[in-house]
N, C-alpha and C positions, 0 to 999 in steps of 0.2 A: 787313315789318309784317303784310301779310296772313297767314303763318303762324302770327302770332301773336296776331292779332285774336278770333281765335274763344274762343281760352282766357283773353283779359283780360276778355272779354264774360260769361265764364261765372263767372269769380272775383270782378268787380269789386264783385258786393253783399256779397262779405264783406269787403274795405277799411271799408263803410260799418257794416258789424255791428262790426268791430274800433275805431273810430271811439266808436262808440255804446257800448261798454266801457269805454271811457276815458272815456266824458262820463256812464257811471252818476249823477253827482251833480250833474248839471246841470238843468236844468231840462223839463218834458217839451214844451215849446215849442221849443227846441234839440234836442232828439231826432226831432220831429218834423221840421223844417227837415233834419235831416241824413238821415234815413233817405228822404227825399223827392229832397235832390240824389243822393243816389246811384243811386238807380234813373233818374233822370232822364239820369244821368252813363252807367246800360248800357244806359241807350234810345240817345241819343246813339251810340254806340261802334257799337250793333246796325245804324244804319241805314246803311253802306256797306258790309254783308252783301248790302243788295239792289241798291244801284246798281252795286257791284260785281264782281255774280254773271253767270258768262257763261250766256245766253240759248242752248238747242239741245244742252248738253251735258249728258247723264245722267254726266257723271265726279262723285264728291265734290269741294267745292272747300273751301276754305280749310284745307285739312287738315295736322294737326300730328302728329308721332311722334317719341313720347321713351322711350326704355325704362324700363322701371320694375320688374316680376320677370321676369329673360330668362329663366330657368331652367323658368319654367312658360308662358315665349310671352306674355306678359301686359306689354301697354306700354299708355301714356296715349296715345293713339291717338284723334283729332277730326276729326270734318270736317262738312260738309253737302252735302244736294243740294237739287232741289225742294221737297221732301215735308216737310222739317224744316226751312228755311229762314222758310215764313210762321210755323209756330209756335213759332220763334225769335223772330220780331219780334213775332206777340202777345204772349209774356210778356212783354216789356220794355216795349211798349208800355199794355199796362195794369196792371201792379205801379205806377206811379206816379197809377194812374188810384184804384189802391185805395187808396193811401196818404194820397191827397186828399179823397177820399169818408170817410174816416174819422178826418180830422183831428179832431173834437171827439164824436165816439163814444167812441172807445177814453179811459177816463180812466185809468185803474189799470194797473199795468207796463207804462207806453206804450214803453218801450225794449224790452222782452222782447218786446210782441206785434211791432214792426217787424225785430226780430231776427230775430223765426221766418216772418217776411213775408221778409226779404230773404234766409235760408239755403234754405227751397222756393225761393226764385228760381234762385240756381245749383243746387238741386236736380233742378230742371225742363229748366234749359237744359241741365244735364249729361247728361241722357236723352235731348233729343233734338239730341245732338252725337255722343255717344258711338260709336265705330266699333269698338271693343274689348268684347266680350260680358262679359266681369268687371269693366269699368270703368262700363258702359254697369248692371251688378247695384248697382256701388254706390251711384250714382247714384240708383236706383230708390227703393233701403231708405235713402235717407240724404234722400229728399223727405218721409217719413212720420212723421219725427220732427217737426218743427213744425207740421205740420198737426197731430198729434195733440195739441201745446200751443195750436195757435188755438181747435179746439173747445171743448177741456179745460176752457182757464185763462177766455177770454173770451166761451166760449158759452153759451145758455141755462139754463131749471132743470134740464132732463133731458142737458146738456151729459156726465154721465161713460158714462150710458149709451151715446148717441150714437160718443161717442171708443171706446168700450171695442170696441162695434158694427163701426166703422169700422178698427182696430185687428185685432181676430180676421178678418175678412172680407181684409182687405188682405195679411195674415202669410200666411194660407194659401196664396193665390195665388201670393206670394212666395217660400216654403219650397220649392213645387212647381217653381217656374221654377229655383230653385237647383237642383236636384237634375238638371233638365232641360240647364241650363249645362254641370254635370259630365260627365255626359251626349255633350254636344257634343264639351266636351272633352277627352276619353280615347277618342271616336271619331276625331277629327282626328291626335290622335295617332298612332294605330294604321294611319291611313293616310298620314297624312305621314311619318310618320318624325321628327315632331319636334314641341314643342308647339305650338299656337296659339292665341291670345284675338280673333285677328285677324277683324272677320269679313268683310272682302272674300274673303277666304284661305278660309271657312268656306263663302260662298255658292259655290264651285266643290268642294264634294265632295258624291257622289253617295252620301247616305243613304240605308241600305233602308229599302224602305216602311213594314217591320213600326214600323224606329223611329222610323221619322216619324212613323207614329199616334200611340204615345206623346210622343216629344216637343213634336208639335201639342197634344195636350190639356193637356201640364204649361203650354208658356207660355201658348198659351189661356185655360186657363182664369183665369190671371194677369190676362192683358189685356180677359177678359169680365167679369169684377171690377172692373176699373178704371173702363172705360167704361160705366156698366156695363150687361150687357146684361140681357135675360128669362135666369132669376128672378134671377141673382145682381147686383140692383139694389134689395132691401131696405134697405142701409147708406145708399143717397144722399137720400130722403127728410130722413131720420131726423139726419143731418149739415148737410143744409143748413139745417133748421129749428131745429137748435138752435146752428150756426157763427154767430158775428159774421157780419155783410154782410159784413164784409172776407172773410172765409172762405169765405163760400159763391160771391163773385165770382170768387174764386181758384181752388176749386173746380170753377165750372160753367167757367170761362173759358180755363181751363188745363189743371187737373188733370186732366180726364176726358179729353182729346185723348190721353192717355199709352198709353190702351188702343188707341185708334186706326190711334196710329203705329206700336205694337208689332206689331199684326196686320201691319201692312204695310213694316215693317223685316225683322219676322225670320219669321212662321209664313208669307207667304206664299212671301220668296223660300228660306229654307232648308229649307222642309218641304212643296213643291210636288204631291207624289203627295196628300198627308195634305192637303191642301188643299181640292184637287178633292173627294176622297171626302167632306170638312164641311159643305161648301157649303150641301146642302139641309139639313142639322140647325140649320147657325147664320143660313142666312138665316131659315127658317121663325121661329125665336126673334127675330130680328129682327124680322119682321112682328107677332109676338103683342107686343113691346114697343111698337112703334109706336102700335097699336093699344088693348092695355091702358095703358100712359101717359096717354094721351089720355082714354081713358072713363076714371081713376082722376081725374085733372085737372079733370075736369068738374063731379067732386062736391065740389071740397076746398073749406070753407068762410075756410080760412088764405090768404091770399094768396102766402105763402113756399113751401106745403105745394105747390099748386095750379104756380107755376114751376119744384119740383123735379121733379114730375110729370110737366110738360112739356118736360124735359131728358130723361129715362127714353124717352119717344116720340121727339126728334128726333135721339139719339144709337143708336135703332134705326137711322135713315134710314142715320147714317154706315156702320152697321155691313153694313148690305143694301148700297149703292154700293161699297164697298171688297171684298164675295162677290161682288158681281156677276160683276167679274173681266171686264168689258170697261172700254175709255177713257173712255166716257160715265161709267159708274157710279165709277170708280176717281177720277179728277179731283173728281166730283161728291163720293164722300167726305169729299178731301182739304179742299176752296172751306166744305165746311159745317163741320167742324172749326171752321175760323175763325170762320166765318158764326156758330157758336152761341156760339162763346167773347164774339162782341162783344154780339149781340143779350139771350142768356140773360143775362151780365154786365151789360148796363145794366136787363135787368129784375129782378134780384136790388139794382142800385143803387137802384132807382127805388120798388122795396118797403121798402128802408131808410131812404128821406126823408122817407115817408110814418110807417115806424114810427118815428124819431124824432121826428115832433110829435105823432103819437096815441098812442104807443105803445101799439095794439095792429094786429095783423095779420088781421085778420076782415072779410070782405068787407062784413057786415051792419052793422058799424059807419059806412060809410062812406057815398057816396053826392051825389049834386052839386056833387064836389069842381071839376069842370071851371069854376065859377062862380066860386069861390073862389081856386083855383090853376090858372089858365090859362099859364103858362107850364110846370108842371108837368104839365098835362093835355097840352097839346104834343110833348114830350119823351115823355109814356106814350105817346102816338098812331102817333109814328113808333115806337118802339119795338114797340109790337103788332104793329102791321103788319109790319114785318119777322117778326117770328117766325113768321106765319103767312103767310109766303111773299111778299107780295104784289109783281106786277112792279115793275120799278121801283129794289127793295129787296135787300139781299143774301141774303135767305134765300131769294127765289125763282131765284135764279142755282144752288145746290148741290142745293134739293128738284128741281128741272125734270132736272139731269143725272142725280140718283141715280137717279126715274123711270124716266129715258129710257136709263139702263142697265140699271133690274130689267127693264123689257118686252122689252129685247133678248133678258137673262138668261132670264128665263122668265115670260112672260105673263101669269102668276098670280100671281106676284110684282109687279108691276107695279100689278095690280088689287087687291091686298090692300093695299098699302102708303097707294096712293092716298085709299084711305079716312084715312087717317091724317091725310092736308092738311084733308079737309074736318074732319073731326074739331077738329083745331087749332082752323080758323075759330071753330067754335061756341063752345069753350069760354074761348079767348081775348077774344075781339069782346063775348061774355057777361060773364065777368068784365069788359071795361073797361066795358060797360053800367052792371053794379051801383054799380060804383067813382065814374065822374064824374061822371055822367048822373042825369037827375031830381031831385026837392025833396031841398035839404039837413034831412035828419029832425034830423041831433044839435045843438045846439047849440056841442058842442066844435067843428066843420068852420067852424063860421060868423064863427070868427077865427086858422084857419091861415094863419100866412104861406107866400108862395109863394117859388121857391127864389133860395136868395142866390148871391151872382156866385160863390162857390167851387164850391157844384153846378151851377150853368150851366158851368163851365168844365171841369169834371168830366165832364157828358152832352154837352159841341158833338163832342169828339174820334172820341166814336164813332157819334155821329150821322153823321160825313163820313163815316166807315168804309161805316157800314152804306148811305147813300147812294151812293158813290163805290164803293162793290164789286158794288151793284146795277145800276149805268148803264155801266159798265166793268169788268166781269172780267177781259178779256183780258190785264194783265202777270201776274196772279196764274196764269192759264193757261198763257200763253206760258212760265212757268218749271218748274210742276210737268210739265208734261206730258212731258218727257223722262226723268223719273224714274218718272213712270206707266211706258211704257214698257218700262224696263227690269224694273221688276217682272213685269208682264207677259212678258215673254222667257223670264224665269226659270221660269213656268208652262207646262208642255210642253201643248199644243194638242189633240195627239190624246187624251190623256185629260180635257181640258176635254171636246171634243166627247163625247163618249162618255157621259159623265155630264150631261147635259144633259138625259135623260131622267129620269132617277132623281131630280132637283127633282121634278120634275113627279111622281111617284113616292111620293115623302117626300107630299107635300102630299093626296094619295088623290084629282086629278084628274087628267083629259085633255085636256091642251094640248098645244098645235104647240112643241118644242122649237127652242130656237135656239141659234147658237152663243156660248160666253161670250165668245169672243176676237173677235166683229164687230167690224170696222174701223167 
C-alpha cells in the first residue's frame, strides 16, 4: 500500500473532476457536496504520509517507479522526504478549506471552477512528489492551466489582464527551465552513458561550474517568478486582486511555496558551485523584497492589495532562510512556507467575508466593525498576529529561525531583514486599527451579520494550525531536518566559507563574516 499511496493521493482529485463530468447536469449544490468529498477524501489518504513517515532519515520514502519512456530514461518516478512532506499535507489540507469558504461565492460554472480547483491540486502535489525532472516539468506546466481559468473565468473587472499578466510572467520562467532540463539531460547522458530523468541519479554528477551558472539562472529564475521574488513579483499583486478568494487562497497558500521548493530541490543540490556564487545577489533582492513589500503594504488603501503586498515581504524571509545555507535559516525557510500558506490564506479568507457583505475592499469604508462582528473581529486578531510574528503563534517560529540563520549568514543580513518584522507590525496592527476599531461611520456596518457556522468551521482549522505550530514546532522540525541536512551535504563548505566575504561585498559594507554552514 505504501508504494502506492503517494500516487492515489496525487490522482485522487481527478476521480472527483471525472465525477463532476458526469454530473454536468446536476445541480450546483451536488457539485459542490462532491467536489468537497473528494478533497476531503485526499486529505484523508495524505494524513498517513505523516504518521507514517520515518523520523531521522533523509532517504525519500513512499517512493514509486514505473517506466514510462525508457528510451529517453524518463519514468513516473515519486517519492518524499522532509521538505515536501508538510507541503503535501498543506495542499490537501486546505483545498477543502477553500471549497468551503466558497460554497455560496462561486454561482456561475460552479463544476468548472471546482474542476480547475481540483486538477491544480494534483498539479501541485505532482511537483512536489515528483523525483523524475521531466515528470516533475509536467507537473509544473499542467498547474498553470486552471489557475489561468480561476482568474480568467471568475475573477475580477481587470481579471484578463491579470491572467494574461500572470500567463507571460510564468511561460518565461517555464520555457527557460525547459531548455535548462534538456540541458541536464544530454549532460547525464554524455557522462553516464545512458539516459536519465532520474534525479537522485542527477544529484551525483559533477557539473562544471561554467554550466552550473547557466543552469542556476534558467531554473532560477523559473523559481524567482514563482515565489516570487524582487522585481519579478509584479504578477502577484495584480492576480490576487483580481483571482476569486478561492484563487488567491490557492495562491498565496500553495502556489507560491513551488518557488521555494524548487530552489531547494533542484538549484541548490544539483547546481552547488552556482549557488554559493548567488547567494549575495539573491539574498540581497531578498532583503529589498522584504523591505519594499512592506513599505508598498503600508500605503494600499485595498485590503486585498495591502495582504498581496504582504506576501511579496514575507516570501523574501523564505527566500533569505533557504541562501542562508545554514540549519537555522534552511528549516526556518521550510516552517514559514507553511507558516504563510496558513496565516496569508486565512487573511485572503477573512477579506472575502468581509467583501462578501460589503462588497467593497477599501479600508475607508470600514471601521468598528469589532462592535458589530465580534466573532469575526476574533478570528482577524489571531490571524494578524500570526502574520506578524507574534510569540506564541506560527509565524514567530519560521521569522525567529530565518533571522537567526541571516545573522549567522551574514550580519547585515540579519539587520536589514529585521526591519521587515517591525515593518509588518505597523502596517498590519494599522490596517486592523482602521478595520475594527473606533465609531462605526457607515451605516451599511451597523447591520452586518457576523460569521455563520460554515465560516467558523472554515477559520477553527487553521486557527489550531497556526496555534499548535506556534506552541510546538518540534514534529514539523524533527522531520525536515534530516532533509535540511542532506541539502546542505550536497553544498561543498569550502566554497561556502570562502564566499562569505563577497555577501558582505555585494552589500558595500564591513562586517565580520561568518560561516554559512554553522552548526
Amino acid at each position: 500500500m505504501h508504494s502506492y499511496l503517494l500516487t492515489f493521493i496525487i490522482f485522487s482529485p481527478l476521480v472527483g473532476v471525472l465525477l463532476l463530468i458526469l454530473l454536468q447536469k446536476s445541480s450546483a449544490q451536488v457539485q459542490r457536496v462532491v467536489g468537497l468529498l473528494t478533497s476531503l477524501v485526499t486529505f484523508a489518504l495524505s494524513i498517513p504520509l505523516y504518521f507514517n513517515f520515518q523520523v531521522g532519515t533523509d532517504a525519500m520514502q513512499f517512493t514509486q517507479q514505473v517506466p514510462w519512456i525508457s528510451q529517453w530514461g524518463i519514468n513516473y518516478f515519486v517519492g518524499i522526504d522532509g521538505i515536501s512532506l508538510f507541503l503535501i499535507l498543506l495542499t490537501t489540507f486546505i483545498t477543502p478549506i477553500i471549497l468551503l469558504s466558497a460554497w455560496n461565492a462561486i454561482k456561475e460554472h460552479v463544476s468548472g471552477f471546482i474542476i480547475s480547483l481540483l486538477v491544480m491540486e494534483t498539479g501541485i502535489l505532482g511537483v512536489f512528489s515528483a523525483l523524475d525532472l521531466f515528470l516533475f516539468y509536467i507537473f509544473w506546466e499542467a498547474m498553470l492551466v486552471p489557475m489561468y481559468f480561476l482568474i480568467g473565468i471568475w475573477g475580477g473587472k481587470r481579471r484578463i489582464y491579470a491572467t494574461m499578466k500572470f500567463v507571460i510572467y510564468t511561460m518565461v520562467g517555464s520555457l527557460l527551465m525547459l531548455v535548462a532540463v534538456l540541458g541536464i539531460y544530454f549532460y547525464g547522458k554524455s557522462v553516464l552513458d545512458h539516459p536519465t530523468m532520474n534525479l537522485l541519479t542527477l544529484y551525483t554528477l559533477d557539473i562544471p561550474r561554467n554550466m552550473q551558472t547557466w543552469l542556476f539562472l534558467a531554473f532560477g529564475l523559473s523559481f524567482a517568478i514563482k515565489i516570487p521574488l524582487f522585481p519579478f513579483h509584479t504578477w502577484l499583486p495584480d492576480a490576487h486582486v483580481e483571482a476569486p478568494t478561492a484563487g488567491s487562497v490557492i495562491l498565496a497558500g500553495v502556489l507560491l511555496k513551488m518557488g521555494g521548493y524548487g530552489f531547494l530541490r533542484y538549484c541548490l543540490p544539483l547546481f552547488p558551485d552556482a549557488t554559493i556564487k548567488f547567494i549575495p545577489l539573491i539574498a540581497v533582492l531578498a532583503i529589498i523584497g522584504i523591505i519594499y513589500g512592506a513599505l508598498v503594504a503600508m500605503v494600499q488603501p485595498d485590503l486585498k492589495k495591502l495582504v498581496a503586498y504582504s506576501s511579496v515581504s514575507h516570501l523574501g524571509f523564505v527566500v533569505l532562510g533557504i541562501f542562508a545555507l545554514n540549519p537555522q535559516g534552511l528549516s526556518g525557510g521550510v516552517i514559514q512556507m507553511v507558516n504563510h500558506g496558513l496565516s496569508t490564506g486565512a487573511l485572503f479568507l477573512i477579506v472575502g467575508m468581509i467583501y462578501e457583505r460589503r462588497h467593497t475592499r477599501m479600508i475607508e469604508d470600514f471601521g468598528g466593525l469589532a462592535k458589530v462582528l465580534p466573532v469575526f473581529a476574533a478570528f482577524f486578531m489571531i490571524v494578524t498576529l500570526s502574520s506578524i510574528g507574534l510569540p506564541g503563534l506560527n509565524g514567530f517560529v519560521g521569522e525567529f529561525l530565518i533571522l537567526l540563520g541571516a545573522f549567522q549568514a551574514n550580519i547585515w543580513y540579519g539587520v536589514f531583514a529585521a526591519t521587515g518584522v517591525i515593518l509588518a507590525a505597523v502596517y498590519m496592527l494599522w490596517m486592523f486599527q482602521r478595520v475594527m476599531f473606533g465609531p462605526v461611520k457607515h451605516e451599511e456596518n451597523k447591520v452586518l451579520k457576523d460569521l455563520s457556522l460554515r465560516e467558523i468551521v472554515v477559520m477553527v482549522p487553521l486557527i489550531l494550525f497556526i496555534v499548535g505550530i506556534g506552541v510546538y514546532p518540534k514534529p514539523i522540525l524533527d522531520r525536515i531536518e534530516p532533509s535540511i541536512q542532506n541539502v546542505m551535504r550536497k553544498v561543498p563548505v569550502e566554497v561556502s566559507k570562502q564566499n562569505s566575504k563577497d555577501a558582505e561585498n555585494f552589500l558595500g559594507v564591513i562586517g565580520e563574516g561568518t560561516d554559512y554552514n554553522a552548526e
